[in-house]
Each structure stands twice: as structure tokens, then as C-alpha cells.
N, C-alpha and C positions, 0 to 999 in steps of 0.2 A: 190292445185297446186301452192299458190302463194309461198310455201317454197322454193320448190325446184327451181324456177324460179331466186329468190333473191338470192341465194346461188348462181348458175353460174352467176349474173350479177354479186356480188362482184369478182370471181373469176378472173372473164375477166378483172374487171376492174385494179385489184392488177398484174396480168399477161401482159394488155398494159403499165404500168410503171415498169416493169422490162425488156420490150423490148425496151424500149425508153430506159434503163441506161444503155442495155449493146449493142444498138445499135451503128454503127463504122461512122455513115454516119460525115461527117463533119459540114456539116452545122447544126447538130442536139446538139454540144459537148458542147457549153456553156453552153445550156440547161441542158445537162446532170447532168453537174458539182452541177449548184442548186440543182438539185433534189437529187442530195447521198446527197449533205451538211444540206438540209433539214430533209431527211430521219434519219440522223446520230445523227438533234439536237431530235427529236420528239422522237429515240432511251432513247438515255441519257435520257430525261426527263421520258421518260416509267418507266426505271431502278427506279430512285431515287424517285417518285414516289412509284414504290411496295415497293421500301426498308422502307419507310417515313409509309406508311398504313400497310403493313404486322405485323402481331400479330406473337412478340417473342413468340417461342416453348416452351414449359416445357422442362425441363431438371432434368434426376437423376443429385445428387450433385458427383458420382463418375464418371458420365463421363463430368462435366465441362470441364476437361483439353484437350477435343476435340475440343469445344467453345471457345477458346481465342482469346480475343477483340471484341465477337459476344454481341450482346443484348439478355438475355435469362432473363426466368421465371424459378423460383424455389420454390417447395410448400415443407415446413416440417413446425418443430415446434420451437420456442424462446426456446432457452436455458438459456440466459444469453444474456445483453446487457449492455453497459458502455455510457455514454453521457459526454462531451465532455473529452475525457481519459487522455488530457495532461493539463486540466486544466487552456488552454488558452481561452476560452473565444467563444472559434469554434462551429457554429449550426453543431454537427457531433456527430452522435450515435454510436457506433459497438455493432455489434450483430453476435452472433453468431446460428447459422437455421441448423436443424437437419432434415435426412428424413431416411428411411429407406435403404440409402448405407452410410451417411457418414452425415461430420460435413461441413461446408462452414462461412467465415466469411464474417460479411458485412458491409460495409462502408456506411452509411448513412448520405448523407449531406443534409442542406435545409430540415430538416425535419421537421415532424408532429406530430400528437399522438404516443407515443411510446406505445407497444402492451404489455399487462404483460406477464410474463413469463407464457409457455407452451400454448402460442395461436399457433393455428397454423393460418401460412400467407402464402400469395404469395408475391417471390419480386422479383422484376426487374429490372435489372443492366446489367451493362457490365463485362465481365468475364477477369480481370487482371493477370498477368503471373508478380510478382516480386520477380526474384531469385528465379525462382521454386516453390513460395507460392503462389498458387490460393487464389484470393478471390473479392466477388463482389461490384464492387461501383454503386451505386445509389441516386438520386437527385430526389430531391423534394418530397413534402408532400405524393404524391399519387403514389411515384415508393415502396410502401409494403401496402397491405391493407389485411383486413382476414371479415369475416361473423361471425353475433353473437354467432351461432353452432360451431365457432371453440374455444372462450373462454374455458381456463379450469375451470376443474370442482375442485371446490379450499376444501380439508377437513380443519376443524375446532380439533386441537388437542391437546394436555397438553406435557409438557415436559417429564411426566408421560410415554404417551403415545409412544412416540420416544424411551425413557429410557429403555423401557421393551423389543422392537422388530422393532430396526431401520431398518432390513434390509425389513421389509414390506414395508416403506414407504420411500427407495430409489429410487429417482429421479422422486418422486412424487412432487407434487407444491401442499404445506398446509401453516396454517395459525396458527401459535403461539402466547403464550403470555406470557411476561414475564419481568423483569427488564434486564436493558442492564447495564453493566458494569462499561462504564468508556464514557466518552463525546464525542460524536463524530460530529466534524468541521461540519458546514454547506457547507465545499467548498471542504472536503477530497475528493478524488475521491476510493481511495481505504482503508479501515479500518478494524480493527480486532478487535473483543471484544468478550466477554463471554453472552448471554441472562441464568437469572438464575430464579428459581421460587421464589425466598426472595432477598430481596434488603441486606439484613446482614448475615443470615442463610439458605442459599444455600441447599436444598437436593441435586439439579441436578443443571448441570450448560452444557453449549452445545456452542461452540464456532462458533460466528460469523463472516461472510466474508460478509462488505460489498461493491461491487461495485457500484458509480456514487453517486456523492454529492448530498446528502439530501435537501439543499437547507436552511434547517433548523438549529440550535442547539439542540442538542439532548443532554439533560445534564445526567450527570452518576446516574444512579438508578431510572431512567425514566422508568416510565411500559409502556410499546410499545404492540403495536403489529403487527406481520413482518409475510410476507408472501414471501416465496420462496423454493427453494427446498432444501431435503438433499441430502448429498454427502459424499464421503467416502475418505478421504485424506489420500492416500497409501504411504507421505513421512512422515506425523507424526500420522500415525495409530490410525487415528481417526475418529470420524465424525463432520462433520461440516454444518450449515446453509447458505445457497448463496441467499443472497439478494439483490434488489437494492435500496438505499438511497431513492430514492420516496415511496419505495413500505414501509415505515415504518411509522406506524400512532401511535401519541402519545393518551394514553388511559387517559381522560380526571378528574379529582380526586383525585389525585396523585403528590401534588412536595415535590420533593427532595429537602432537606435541603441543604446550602453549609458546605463542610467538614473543620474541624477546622485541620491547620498547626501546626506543633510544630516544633520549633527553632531545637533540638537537631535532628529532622529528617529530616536532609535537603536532604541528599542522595536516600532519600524515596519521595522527591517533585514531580518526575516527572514521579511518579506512577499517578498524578492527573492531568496532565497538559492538559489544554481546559476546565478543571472543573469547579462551582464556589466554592470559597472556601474563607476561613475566616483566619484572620491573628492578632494577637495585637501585640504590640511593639510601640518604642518608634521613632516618624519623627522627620526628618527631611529636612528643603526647603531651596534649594539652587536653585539658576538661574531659579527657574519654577522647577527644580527636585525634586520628594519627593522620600526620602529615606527612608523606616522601616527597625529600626539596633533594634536585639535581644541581650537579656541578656549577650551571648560572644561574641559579634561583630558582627556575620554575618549579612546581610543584603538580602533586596529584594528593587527592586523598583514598587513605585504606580504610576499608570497612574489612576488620579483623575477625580470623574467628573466637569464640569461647576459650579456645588452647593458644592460640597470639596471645588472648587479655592474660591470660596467667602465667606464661613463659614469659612478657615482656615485664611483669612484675616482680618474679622470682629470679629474673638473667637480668635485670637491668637495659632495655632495649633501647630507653628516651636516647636521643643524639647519638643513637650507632650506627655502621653500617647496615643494611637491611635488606632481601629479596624478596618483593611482594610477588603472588600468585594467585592468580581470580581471575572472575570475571570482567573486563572493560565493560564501565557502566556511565554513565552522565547520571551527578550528584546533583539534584534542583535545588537543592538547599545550601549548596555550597560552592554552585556554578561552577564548576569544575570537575574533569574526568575523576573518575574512582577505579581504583582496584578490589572488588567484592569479592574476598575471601570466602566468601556465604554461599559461591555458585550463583550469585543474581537474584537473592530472596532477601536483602540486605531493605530495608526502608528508603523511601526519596530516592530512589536508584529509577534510572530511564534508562531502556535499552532506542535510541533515536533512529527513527530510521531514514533512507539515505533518500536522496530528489530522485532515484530508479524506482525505488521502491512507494513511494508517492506517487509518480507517474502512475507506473502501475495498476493502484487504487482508483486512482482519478480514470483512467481510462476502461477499469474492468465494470464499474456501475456507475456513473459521474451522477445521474440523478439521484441516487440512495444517499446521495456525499451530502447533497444540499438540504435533505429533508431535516438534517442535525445543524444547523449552520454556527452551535455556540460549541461542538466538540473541540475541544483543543487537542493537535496532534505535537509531537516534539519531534525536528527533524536536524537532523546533523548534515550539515551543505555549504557550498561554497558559493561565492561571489563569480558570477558571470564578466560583469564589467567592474570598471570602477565606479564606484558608487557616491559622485558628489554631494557634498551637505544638506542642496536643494533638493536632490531627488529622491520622491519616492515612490517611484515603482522600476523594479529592472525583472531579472531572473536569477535563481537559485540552479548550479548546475551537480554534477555528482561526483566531482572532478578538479584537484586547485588547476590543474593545465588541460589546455585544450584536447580531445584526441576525440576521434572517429568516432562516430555515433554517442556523443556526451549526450544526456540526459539534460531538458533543463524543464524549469515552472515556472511560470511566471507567477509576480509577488509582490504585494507592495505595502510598504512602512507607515505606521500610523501618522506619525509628522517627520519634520526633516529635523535635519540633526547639526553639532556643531562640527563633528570631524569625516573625514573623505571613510571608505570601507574600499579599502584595495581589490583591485583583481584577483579573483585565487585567495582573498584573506577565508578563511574555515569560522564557520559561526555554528553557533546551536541554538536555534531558535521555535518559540511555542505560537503555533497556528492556527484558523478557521479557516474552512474553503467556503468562498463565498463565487458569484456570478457576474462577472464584468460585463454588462448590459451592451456595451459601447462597442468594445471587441468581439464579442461573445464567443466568450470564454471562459475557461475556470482561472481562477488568480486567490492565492494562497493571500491571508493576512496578517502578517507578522503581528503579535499581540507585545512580544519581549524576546529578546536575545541576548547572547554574551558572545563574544569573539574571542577563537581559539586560536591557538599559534600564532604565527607567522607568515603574513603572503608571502609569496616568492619571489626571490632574487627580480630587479629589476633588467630587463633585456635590455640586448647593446641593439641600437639603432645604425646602420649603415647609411653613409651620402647615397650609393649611388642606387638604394631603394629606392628612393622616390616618394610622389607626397601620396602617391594610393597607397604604398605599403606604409608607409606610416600612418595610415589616415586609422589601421588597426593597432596600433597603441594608442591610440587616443584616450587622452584622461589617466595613462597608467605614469605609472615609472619604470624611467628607461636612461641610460647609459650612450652618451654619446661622444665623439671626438674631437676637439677645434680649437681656436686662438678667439681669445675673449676680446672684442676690438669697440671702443665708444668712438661713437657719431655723434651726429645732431641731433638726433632724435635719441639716442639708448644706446643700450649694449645690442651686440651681436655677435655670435658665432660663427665663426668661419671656417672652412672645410679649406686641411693645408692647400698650399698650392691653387686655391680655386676662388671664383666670385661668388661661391655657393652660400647661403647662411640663414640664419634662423632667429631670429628675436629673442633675446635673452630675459628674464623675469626673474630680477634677483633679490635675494637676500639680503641681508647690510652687513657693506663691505667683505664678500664670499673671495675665498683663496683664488688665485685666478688673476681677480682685477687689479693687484697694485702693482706700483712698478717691479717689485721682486719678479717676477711671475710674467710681466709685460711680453708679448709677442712668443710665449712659451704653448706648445699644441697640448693641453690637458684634456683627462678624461671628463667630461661633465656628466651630472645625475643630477636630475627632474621632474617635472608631470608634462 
């Protein structure tokens, strides 16, 4: 009986203080006045209170956009995540959490263990609304945690294995092994290379995406081994590996030699750039500058170390033979490749990365690209077409010659210029990604450039191609055969033996046209 008794004593009791507050007597009002203002704070605190203790909801990820601004739970699986994405320096992860309606990205700051791919978690954030793009932020160590039952379950596989029937093991998380390509920065946040099963002789070779810096240097033809998943890249009809930068362990018994440079391939240099690689030539030291000048003049600059500076002072090094050894770096300051003695911690040193590895970026988050629109990137790339004096916009490819599945960007020069930029010329150039309204697209914007090496040899042109296969030389330089013959109108070229011919655009007085030379079939070179 004693329930039911304490039940009407609170009842009575809550029911005498709502007659005392809405009691009219006068003498009772000041009284009153306390009792709501008390009642109103003991309110609020109730409220903030449940709000402070209440355990956020789960939520599907397709009905977030009901939740905005709310604190919610959301359980799927790690697809992919990038740690610090803009390369400033910020404790911030993104990740992107997959459940069975949808994808959700997540802002993770003050973080913790980052979770490998295909864990499944719980994470807990507040639900953001910018510009129509949901996505969740979250703080500190312990707003995403998962159980060891949600670790996946990682297969052990051969490139072989991938080779024969990718599509079994789409959007699987496995674990390969293999040599990787080409060097990739310790601070890249985004990279692209090839993992192959031969460091020289390739059977298979499978292209890699990696996001979030390694931490490490990872030198070219390193056996690694990477875990992450495959994917199907529906713009260049392929498959590709998605990995992140930690998740790559170097396979210990194995270095790679540094690759030896040749003078005559300087156009080819910044196929290797972040490499170590090797150099002879002949220094020279000016003001603390060491210069290697090759047999035609070209040059590179060394960034030497502490034991260079005092052996080349105690052995006499100025104008000697010389073998540098370092790292290939692009020198901002002195427009020109470098040899970093130093391993790549050298000053004014850029590791540039390639138009794959831009793609890459551009296509793993393209919106994150524009929210920065004043970051300058430095990219080491070639000349798609020829590049007349007037024009400026073409594309950046990854490649001085054409070949199956090239890479390109589109890109365009702040004004136009006084000299052509060859097909295939190698430049190194400092960029912003900005939004071509018109095409709608992303389009690089060259800020400054310098032009590296040599474009390549000019191709020989055939008569009986015809004017669609020459219609793809157009603007370049090219090599062709005939008898130089004046009309009424000009010169012309003629194909021996034939009425075939081509308008000639020449120079004053060019080897060819005088009578020495008259009715004689020479090679010609042009645009």
C-alpha cells in the first residue's frame, strides 16, 4: 500500500505549487513571481541536461539530410581516407563511411588510430549542410571507434592473380606484392604509379592511386607491399589499386640501385624526379654553388653534403671530373633540375609531380581542389600539341610521345607569348586549379614555367599518307621529301615523279632554292 499512497502525496504536493502560481490573491504575487522563475531555471537545466546525456541515434547515411546540425551515429564501412589532404600540417583525416543506402564523408579532426580500410565503425559527428553537400565533422580520438570482429578480412594475392579475373575481387581489400615504379615523396598526399611484378621486365604491371603521405621515401623499384582495394576507373578504362601511403610496407632485402642520367636525355629527366640517381660531369663552385656542366653545356645543379663541402676544399674539386649522387629534385630558385646530396631535405628543392598524378588528385576529390583556389602546385609535364604564340589554352600530358592510355589536363597560360612550345617540349610549371564555367571542367592555371630539354626529333611525313594523316602533325615539325620548284604564285614542293605538292613557306634564300640545288629531290624540315 505504501505505492500507491506516495504516488498521491507527490501528486498533491506538485498540484499545491500550481495553485499557489496561478493563485490571484495579492499578497501571495511576489511569491509567485520566484516560484515560475525558479521553476523556468530547474526547466532549462532539465533540457540541457538530456541533451548533454542523451545517446545520439543511429542513422541510415540516406536519411542524414533530415539530421542537419544534429549529433548522430553512423555504422558502415571505411572506404578510403586521406590525412591531412591539403598538406598543411592539420591533425584532420577524411574519410569516406559506406552502409548499405549510401556513401557519407567525414571530417575528422584531433584524431586517433586511423582504422584500415574496410573496417567497419561507428562515427559520431555533427551532420553539416555546405551548399547542398552533407557531410559529417567529428572531434577527437574517440568520436569513430569499431571492435575487433569488424577488422577485414585482408586476402594475400599475386598480380597474377588480379590479371586473370579482376572482377572477383572488386572492391575487395587484399594485399599485394610487388615493385612500385617511380619514388614516391614522403609528404605527397596524392601519387600515381605503376606496382609491377619485375623491377625491369614487367609481365603485369597495375596502376597505383596512392592517397595520404607515406611519411616515408619510397624509392622507385622498391618491393613493397600494399594493401588496399581494387577499382574500376570508368574514365581511363581501367583497373586500378587505392591505397593509403601508411598502408605501404617496404619488403626488407631488396635496394634499389640509383639510376644512372645521360646528358643527351635531359627531356627524359623528369621521368625520374624524387629518384636517387647518379650523374658524372664536370663542377663547377661558385659563391657556395656547385654546378655539373655536360659535354654540350647543359647543366644541373648539386646540393652537396657537409663531407662534399670539405673534401672539395681539401682535394681541390672546382673544374674536376665529378659523380653526383642524390636525390632528383627541381631547384625553384635556380630553375633547374638538382642533384640533393641531402636525400631531398636540401632548401628550394620540389619533388614536381607528373599530369597522372594531378589527374589522380583532380579526380579522387575535385570539389576539395576548389575550396583552395590560390594553392600553388608544381608539376613536371609535357606539351600535348604544339603550342602557338597566340594560344593559350591546350593540355599537359605525362608523356613527350604519344602511347595508350596517356594522361592529359587541361590548362591554360596567363597571356600568350612570343615563341611556339613544341610538341612533346618537357616544362615545369607552378599551378591553381580553378573551374571552366564554359566547358565545365577542371583546367589547371599555369602561374610560371621554365622549359626543360629538348622536344623530340621532328617526324618524317609520307606522300602517300594523305591529308587526314597529316592533318595529326599539324603545327608540329616534320621532315619531308621533294624538289623545290617556283610558280606564279611561290614555291612548291613536289613529290618525285608526281603532280603532288605542298606550298612552301620559306625562309630567305633556304638551301634548296638556288640554281646549285635546282631540280635536286632534298629532304625538307618545317611546321
Amino acid at each position: 500500500m505504501a505505492g500507491p499512497r506516495l504516488k498521491c502525496t507527490m501528486a498533491d504536493a506538485l498540484k499545491d505549487i500550481m495553485l499557489k502560481i496561478t493563485d490571484d490573491d495579492p499578497a501571495t504575487r511576489g511569491q509567485k513571481l520566484w516560484v515560475m522563475f525558479a521553476l523556468a531555471i530547474f526547466l532549462v537545466a532539465s533540457l540541457n541536461w538530456y541533451a548533454m546525456v542523451r545517446e545520439p541515434q543511429v542513422v541510415l547515411v540516406e536519411d542524414l539530410v533530415n539530421h542537419n546540425r544534429e549529433t548522430v551515429l553512423v555504422e558502415g564501412t571505411v572506404i578510403s581516407w586521406i590525412e591531412d589532404r591539403y598538406g598543411s600540417g592539420e591533425d584532420r583525416v577524411d574519410l569516406v563511411v559506406e552502409d548499405d543506402t549510401g556513401v557519407i564523408s567525414v571530417r575528422w579532426y584531433s584524431t586517433g588510430e586511423k582504422p584500415p580500410i574496410g573496417t567497419n565503425v561507428t562515427v559520431m559527428g555533427a551532420v553539416v549542410d555546405y551548399n547542398g553537400r552533407f557531410y559529417l565533422q567529428s572531434t577527437g580520438a574517440g568520436a569513430i571507434w569499431w571492435e575487433a570482429d569488424g577488422l577485414p578480412e585482408v586476402q594475400r594475392l599475386t598480380l597474377s592473380d588480379l590479371a586473370v579475373e579482376p572482377e572477383r575481387y572488386a572492391g575487395e581489400i587484399v594485399t599485394i606484392t610487388g615493385f612500385i615504379s617511380e619514388a614516391i615523396n614522403k609528404d605527397a598526399i596524392y601519387t600515381s604509379a605503376y606496382i609491377t611484378d619485375h623491377p625491369g621486365n614487367a609481365a603485369h604491371q597495375l596502376q597505383l592511386l596512392i592517397q595520404s603521405a607515406p611519411g616515408v621515401w619510397i624509392e622507385a623499384d622498391s618491393k613493397v607491399e600494399v594493401t588496399g582495394m581494387l577499382n574500376y576507373q570508368e574514365t581511363n578504362l581501367r583497373w586500378a589499386f587505392i591505397t593509403q601511403g601508411p598502408e605501404i610496407i617496404l619488403v626488407d632485402g631488396y635496394t634499389p640501385q640509383p639510376k644512372m642520367l645521360e646528358w643527351a636525355g635531359e627531356s627524359t629527366w623528369s621521368y625520374e624526379s624524387g629518384s636517387m640517381v647518379s650523374m658524372a660531369g664536370t663542377v663547377l663552385i661558385s659563391n657556395n654553388q656547385w654546378t655539373l656542366f655536360g659535354p654540350n653545356g647543359n647543366m644541373m645543379c648539386i646540393l652537396p653534403t657537409d663531407e662534399d663541402i670539405t673534401n672539395a676544399a681539401t682535394n681541390g674539386y672546382n673544374g674536376s671530373a665529378f659523380e653526383a649522387t642524390g636525390r632528383l629534385m627541381w631547384n625553384d630558385d635556380r630553375s633547374m633540375w638538382c642533384i640533393d646530396a641531402n636525400n631531398g631535405n636540401g632548401t628550394n628543392l620540389i619533388d614536381p609531380m607528373s599530369a597522372m598524378s594531378m589527374q589522380a588528385m583532380l579526380s579522387a576529390n575535385p570539389a576539395s581542389m576548389l575550396e583552395d583556389p590560390n594553392k600553388v602546385y608544381t608539376l613536371s609535364t609535357f606539351m600535348q600539341y604544339a603550342f602557338e604564340p597566340l594560344d593559350t589554352d591546350g593540355y599537359f600530358v605525362d608523356s613527350q610521345t604519344y602511347t595508350f592510355g596517356q594522361t592529359r589536363v587541361a590548362m591554360s597560360f596567363p597571356a600568350t607569348r612570343t615563341e611556339w612550345i613544341e610538341s612533346g617540349q618537357g616544362l615545369v610549371a607552378n599551378v591553381t586549379v580553378a573551374w571552366d564555367d564554359e566547358k565545365m571542367m577542371m583546367r589547371l592555371m599555369v602561374q610560371n614555367y621554365q622549359l626543360v630539354g629538348d622536344p623530340p626529333e621532328p617526324q618524317s611525313l609520307l606522300w602517300d599518307d594523305g591529308a587526314t594523316q597529316w592533318g595529326y602533325a599539324k603545327n608540329t615539325h616534320v621532315l619531308i621529301n621533294g624538289k623545290a620548284v617556283l610558280e606564279d604564285d611561290g614555291w612548291y614542293l613536289y613529290r618525285d615523279g608526281s603532280s603532288q605538292s605542298i606550298r612552301l613557306n620559306l625562309d630567305l634564300n633556304p638551301i634548296g632554292t638556288d640554281d646549285y640545288h635546282s631540280n635536286i629531290s632534298m629532304t625538307w624540315t618545317g611546321r
